[in-house]
N, C-alpha and C positions, 0 to 999 in steps of 0.2 A: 655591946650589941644593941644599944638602946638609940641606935640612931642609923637611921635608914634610908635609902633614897627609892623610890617607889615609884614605877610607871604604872601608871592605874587605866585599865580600859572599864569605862562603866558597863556591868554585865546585865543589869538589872530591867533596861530599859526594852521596852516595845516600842514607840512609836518616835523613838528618838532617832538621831542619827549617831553612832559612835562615835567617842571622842579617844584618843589619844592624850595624856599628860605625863610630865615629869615634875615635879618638885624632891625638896628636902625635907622630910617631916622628923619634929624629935616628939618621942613616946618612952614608954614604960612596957613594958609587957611582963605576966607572971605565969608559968608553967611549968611544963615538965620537960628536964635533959638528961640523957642516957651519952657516959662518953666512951672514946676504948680510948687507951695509952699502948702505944709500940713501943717499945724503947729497946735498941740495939746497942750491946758495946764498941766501939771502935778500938784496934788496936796497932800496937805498931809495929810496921812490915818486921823490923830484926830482932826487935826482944819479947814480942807478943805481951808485951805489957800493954793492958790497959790504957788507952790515955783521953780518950772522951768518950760521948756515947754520939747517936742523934735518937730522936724520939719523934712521934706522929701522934697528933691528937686528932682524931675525929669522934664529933655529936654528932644529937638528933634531936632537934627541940620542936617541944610543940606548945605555943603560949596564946595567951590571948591579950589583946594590944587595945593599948585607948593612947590620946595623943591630943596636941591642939596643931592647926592645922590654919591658913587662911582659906575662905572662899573668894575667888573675881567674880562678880557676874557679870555679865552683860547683857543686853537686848534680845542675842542669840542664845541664851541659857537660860533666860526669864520669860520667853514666850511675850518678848516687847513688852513687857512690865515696868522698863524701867527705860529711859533715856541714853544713860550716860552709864560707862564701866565705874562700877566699883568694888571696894575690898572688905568683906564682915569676915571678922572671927569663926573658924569652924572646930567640932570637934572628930575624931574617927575614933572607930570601935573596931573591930572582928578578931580574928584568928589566924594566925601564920605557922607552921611548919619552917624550921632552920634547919639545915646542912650544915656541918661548920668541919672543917679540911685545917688542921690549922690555925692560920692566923685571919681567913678568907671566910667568911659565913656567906651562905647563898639561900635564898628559900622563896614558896609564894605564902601570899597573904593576900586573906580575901575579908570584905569591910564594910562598913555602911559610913556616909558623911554624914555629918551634921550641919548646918551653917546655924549661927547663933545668933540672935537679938534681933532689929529692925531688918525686915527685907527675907528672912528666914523664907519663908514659905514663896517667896515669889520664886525662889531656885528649882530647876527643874529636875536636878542630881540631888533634892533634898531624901533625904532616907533610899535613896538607890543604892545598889550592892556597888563591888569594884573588886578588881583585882588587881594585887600588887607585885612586883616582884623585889625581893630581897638582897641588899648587897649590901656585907657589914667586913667591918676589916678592925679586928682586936688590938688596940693600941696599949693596952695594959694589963697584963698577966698576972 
């Protein structure tokens, strides 16, 4: 569940215009999950014996996430600070909420960016909120 692909619309802003993005960010996050287990036996039609089961796992997590992230700026995100696009290192922070159905995790998450080192502060998404949406797919049990 530690890897997540995340549409973020920045929420934070006033005098911005909305942005729309997608990327792939990997993070950590550490919290709290409550699961149920179903578990049914399956049997067979002529001897009613036993012979598998199926089972249903659903959670509900709630964790808080940090992550390393890239920033692009550009001219149009820097308020013409800068000429030319480029790419600084960023960090994310917030809290998300998980579903998990399964093998299928769904959840939002909501964030603050960081961009790190040279050029930081010229960003105009610096310390703004964002929302994300969640989609995790459990490759190992």
């Amino acid at each position: 569940d530690l890897d997540f692909d995340e549409s973020v619309l920045d929420a934070d802003k006033k005098d911005l215009d909305y942005e729309l993005t997608t990327g792939v960010n990997a993070g950590i996050g550490f919290g709290l999950k409550k699961s149920w287990n179903n578990v049914r036996p399956l049997y067979h039609n002529d001897s009613k014996k036993m012979i598998d089961y199926s089972s249903n796992k659903t959670s509900f997590s709630i964790l808080g996430i940090a992550g390393l992230t890239s920033v692009k700026q550009t001219p149009s995100n820097t308020s013409q600070k800068i000429k030319a696009d480029r790419t600084i290192i960023g960090a994310n922070f917030g809290i998300t909420t998980i579903l998990g159905l399964n093998l299928l995790n769904i959840g939002l998450a909501y964030g603050w960016d960081l961009g790190i080192g040279h050029g930081r502060n010229d960003w105009e998404y610096q310390k703004k909120g964002w929302w994300g949406i969640v989609v995790g797919i459990d490759f190992v049990k």
